[in-house]
C-alpha positions in Angstrom: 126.4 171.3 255.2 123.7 168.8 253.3 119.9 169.3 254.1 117.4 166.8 254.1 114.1 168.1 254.3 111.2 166.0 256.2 107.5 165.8 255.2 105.1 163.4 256.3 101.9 162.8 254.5 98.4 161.3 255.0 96.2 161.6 251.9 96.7 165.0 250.3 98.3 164.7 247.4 97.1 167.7 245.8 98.8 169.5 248.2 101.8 167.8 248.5 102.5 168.1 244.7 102.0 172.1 245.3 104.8 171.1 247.8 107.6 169.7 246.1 106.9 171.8 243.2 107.3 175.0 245.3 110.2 173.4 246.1 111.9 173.6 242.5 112.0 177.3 243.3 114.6 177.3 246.4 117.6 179.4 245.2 119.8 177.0 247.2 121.7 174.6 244.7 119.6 171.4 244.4 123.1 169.5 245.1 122.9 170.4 248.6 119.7 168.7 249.4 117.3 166.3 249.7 113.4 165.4 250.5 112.0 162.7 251.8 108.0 162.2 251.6 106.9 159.8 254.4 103.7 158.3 253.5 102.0 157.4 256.5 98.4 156.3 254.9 99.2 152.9 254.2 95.8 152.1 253.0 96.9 154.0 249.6 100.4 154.1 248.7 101.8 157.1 247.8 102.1 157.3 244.1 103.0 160.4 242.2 101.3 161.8 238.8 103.6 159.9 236.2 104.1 163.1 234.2 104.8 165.0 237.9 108.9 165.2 237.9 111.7 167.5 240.2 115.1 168.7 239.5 116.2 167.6 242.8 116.4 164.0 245.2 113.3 162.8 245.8 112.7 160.0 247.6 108.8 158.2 249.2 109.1 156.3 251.4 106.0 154.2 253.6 105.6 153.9 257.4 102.8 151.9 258.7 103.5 153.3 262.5 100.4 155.9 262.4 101.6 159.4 263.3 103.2 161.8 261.8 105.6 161.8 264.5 106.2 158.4 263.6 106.7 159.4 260.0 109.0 161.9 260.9 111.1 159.2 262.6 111.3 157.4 259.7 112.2 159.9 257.7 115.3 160.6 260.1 117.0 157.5 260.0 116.9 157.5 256.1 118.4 161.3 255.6 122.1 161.8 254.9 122.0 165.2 256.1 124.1 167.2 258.9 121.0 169.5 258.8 117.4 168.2 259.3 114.4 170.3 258.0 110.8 170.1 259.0 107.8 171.2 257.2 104.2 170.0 256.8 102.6 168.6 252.8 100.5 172.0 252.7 102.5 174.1 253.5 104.7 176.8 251.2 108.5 177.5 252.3 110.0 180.6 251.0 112.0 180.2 248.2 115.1 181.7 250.4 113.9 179.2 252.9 117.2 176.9 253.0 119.5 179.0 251.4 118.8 181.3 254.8 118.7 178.4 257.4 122.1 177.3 255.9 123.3 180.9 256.8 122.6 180.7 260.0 124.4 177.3 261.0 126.9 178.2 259.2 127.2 181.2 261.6 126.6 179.2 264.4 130.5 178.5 265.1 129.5 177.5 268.5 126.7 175.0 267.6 124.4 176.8 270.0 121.7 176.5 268.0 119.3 173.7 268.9 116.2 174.3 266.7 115.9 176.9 263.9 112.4 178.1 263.4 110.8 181.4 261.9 107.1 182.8 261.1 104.6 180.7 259.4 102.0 183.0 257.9 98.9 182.1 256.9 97.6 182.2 253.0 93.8 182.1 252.0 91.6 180.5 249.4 90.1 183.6 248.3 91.4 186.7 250.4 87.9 188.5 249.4 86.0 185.9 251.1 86.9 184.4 253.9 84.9 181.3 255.1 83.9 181.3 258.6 87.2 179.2 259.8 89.7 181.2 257.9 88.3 184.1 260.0 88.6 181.9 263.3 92.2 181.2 261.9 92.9 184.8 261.2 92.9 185.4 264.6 94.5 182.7 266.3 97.3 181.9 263.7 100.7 180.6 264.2 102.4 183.0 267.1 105.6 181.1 266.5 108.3 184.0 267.9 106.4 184.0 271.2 106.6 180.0 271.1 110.2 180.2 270.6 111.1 182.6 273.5 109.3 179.8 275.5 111.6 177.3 274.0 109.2 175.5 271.4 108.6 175.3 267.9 106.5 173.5 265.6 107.3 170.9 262.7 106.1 173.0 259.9 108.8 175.4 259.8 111.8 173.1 262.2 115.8 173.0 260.7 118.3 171.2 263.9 121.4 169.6 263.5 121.2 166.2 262.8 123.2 165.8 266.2 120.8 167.2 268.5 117.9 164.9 267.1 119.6 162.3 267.7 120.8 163.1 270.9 117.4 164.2 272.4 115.9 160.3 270.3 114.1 161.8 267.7 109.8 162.4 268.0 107.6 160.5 270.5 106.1 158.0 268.0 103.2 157.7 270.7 101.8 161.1 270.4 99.6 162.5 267.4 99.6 166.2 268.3 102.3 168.1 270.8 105.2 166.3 269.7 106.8 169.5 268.4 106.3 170.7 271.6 107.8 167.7 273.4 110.8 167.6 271.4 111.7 171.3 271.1 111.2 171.7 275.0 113.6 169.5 275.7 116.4 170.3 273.3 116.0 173.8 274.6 116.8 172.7 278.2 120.6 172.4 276.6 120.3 174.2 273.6 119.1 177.3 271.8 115.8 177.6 269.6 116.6 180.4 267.3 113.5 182.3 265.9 114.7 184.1 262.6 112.6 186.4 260.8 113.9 185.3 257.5 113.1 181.5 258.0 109.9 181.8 256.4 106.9 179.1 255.4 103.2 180.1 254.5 100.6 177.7 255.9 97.1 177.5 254.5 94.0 178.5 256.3 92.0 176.3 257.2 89.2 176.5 254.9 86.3 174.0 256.9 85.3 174.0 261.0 85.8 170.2 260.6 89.5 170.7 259.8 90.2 173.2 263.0 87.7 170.3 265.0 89.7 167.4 263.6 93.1 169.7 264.8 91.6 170.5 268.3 90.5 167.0 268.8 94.2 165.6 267.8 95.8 168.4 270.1 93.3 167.2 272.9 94.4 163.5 272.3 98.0 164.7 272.5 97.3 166.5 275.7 95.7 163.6 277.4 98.5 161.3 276.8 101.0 163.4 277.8 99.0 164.3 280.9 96.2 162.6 282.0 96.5 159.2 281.2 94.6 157.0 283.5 93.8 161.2 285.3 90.0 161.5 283.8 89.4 163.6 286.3 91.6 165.9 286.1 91.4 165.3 282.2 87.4 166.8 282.4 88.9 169.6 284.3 91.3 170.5 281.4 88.4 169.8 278.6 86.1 172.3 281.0 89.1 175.2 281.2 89.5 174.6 277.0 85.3 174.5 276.5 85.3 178.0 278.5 88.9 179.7 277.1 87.4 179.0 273.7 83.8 180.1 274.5 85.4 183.6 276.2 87.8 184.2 273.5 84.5 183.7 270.7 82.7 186.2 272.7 85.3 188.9 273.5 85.4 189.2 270.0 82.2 191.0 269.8 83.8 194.3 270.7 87.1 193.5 269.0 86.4 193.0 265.6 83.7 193.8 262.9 80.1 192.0 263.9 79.9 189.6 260.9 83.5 187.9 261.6 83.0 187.6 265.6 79.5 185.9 264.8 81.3 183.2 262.4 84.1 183.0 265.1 81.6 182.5 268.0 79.8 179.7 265.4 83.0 178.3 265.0 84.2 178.1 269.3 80.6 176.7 269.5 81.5 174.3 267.3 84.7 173.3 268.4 83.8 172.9 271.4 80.9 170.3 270.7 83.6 168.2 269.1 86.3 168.4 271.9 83.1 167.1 274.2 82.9 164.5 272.0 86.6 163.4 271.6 86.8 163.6 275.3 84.2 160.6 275.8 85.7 159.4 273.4 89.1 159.3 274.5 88.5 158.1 278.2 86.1 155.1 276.8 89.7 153.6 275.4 89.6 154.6 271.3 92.5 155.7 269.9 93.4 159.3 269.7 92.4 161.7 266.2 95.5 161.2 263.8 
């Protein structure tokens, strides 16, 4: 079975270059797959370093759809392979990563197996001293096995047959955030999703409260179009149940963990939950979603 491995990117090329050069280090024979980089910030084309080169196929292609769903789409009609891949431009597979995943389909006689996922732990900028959202993310990292036993996973660490993305029509190109979710929930209506422990990618820490704002205020975007369009009602229920899970998760904290980290986590609900507010009025006055 060939591999094509899927990344979509908006402006972070630093990043993706750590990327695809972590890449060079999969023990799976470079022969046996490819990457695609979907650059979906079409206000800078995506141009690599010219004395940046891999061992293995490469290709960049542009999509002006905005989205990294709508990247990912793209990226799936160009790949050749019977197995499909899906990870994120920071993020840091394993270097087992593929030659594991290929294990496991090839083991999968039955084709049972409708998404392949696996943990995604997080890394830090400086373990020693953690800003105030690393510690936020510390706590509320990526619980991807118990996502899996409800039948989801998330594009960051995502292998499928070919097949069943095709069957199930590939991502909703309309959503910015949940479209993991979407996707995976329904392929597991016929199929398996497969949680391995030895499918492994690290994922960075957010390092800035604006970065976990800007990703609550995309997942709030991708929530109300999935559910509450033309609802705002019941839309400023949901942003009032979020305001107060966040506000009483900050807070329990206080007996749970040392005194200087559930400060910074209760600085960081607070200010979470400002920008949520303000995404919500956002959202209802008609402006497009975060990307």
């Amino acid at each position: 079975m060939y591999i094509s491995i899927i990344i979509p990117h908006y402006n972070d090329i630093n990043r993706l270059i750590g990327l695809l050069d972590e890449l060079e280090n999969q023990v799976l024979p470079k022969d046996k797959w490819e990457v695609f980089v979907i650059n979906n910030c079409v206000e800078f084309p995506l141009e690599l370093p010219l004395e940046f080169s891999v061992s293995y196929q490469l290709k960049i292609i542009e999509e002006s759809i905005p989205g990294s769903y709508a990247a990912r789409n793209k990226g799936i009609k160009e790949a050749k392979g019977d197995l499909l891949a899906f990870t994120d431009s920071d993020c840091l597979p394993e270097k087992h990563w593929l030659l594991n995943a290929l294990t496991h389909f090839s083991n999968d006689k039955e084709k049972k197996i409708g998404v392949l996922t696996g943990p995604i732990p997080l890394f830090f900028k400086d373990p020693s001293n953690l800003s105030a959202a690393e510690i936020y993310e510390k706590y509320t990292g990526f619980t991807t096995k118990a996502y899996a036993l409800d039948g989801k996973a998330v594009t960051a660490n995502w292998f499928s047959y070919s097949t069943v993305i095709d069957e199930f029509g590939g991502f909703d190109p309309n959503l910015k955030s949940n479209g993991d979710s979407k996707l995976s929930g329904q392929i597991s209506s016929k199929y398996l999703v497969s949680y391995q422990d030895d499918i492994i990618v690290f994922h960075p820490a957010r390092y800035l409260i604006k970065e976990l704002s800007n990703k609550y205020n995309r997942l709030l975007g991708g929530t109300y179009t999935r559910n509450y369009k033309g609802k705002n009602i019941m839309f400023l229920g949901y942003l009032i149940k979020f305001i107060f899970r966040r506000y009483r998760f900050g807070f329990k904290k206080l007996v749970t963990v040392r005194l200087h980290e559930s400060i910074k986590i209760i600085k960081v609900c607070h200010c979470i939950n400002k920008s949520v507010f303000s995404e919500f009025f956002s959202i209802i006055r008609g402006n497009p979603t975060t990307r």
